[in-house]
C-alpha positions in Angstrom: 82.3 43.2 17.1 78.8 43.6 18.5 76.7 46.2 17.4 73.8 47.8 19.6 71.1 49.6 18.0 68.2 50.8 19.2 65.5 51.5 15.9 63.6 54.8 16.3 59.9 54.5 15.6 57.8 56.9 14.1 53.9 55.7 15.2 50.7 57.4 16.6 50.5 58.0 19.9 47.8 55.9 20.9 47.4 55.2 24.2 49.2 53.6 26.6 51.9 51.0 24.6 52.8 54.4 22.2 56.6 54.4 20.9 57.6 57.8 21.3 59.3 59.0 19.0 63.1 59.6 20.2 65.6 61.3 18.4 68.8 59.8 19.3 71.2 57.6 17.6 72.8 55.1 19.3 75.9 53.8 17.0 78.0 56.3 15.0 77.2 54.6 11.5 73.9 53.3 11.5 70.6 54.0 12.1 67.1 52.3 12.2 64.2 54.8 11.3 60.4 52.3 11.5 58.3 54.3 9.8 54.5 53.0 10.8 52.3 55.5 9.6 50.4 57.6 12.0 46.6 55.9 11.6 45.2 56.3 14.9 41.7 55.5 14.2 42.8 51.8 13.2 45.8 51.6 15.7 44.4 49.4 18.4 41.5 48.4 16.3 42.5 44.5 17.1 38.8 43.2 17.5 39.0 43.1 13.2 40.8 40.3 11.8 42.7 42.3 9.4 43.7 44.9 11.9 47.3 44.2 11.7 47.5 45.3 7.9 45.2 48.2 8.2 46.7 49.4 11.1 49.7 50.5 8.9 47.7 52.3 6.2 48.6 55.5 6.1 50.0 58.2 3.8 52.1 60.9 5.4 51.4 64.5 4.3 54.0 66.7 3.0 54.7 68.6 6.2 55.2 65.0 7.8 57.7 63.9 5.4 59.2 67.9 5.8 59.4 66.7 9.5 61.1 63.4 9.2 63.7 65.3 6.6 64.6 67.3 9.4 64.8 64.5 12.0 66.9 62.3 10.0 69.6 65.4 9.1 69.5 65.4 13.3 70.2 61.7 13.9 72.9 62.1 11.3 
């Protein structure tokens, strides 16, 4: 059996190379949900040496998580 699955990825839109954010499941029984954080300011901050672990620094606010709540119930 081969299984195809396409992840959804929740990530700031930053410019060109942004993941929208696409609501749509691709397999009946399983799916991927990246959750990245939303840290704009420190998204393509790739001059730093450390950008790749501060890029994903980032607490999402209660609305946010409201959001996702609702989004996941919809790729269910």
């Amino acid at each position: 059996m081969q299984l195809i699955l396409q992840t959804n990825c929740d990530e700031p839109q930053a410019g060109i190379g942004s993941m929208p954010t696409v609501l749509e499941a691709t397999h009946p029984k399983l799916t991927v949900v990246r959750f990245h954080g939303r840290n704009v300011a420190e998204w393509n901050n790739a001059g730093d040496s450390d950008w790749r672990e501060v890029r994903y620094l980032y607490e999402y606010s209660e609305a946010e998580r409201v959001d996702w709540a609702d989004h996941l119930t919809q790729l269910e």
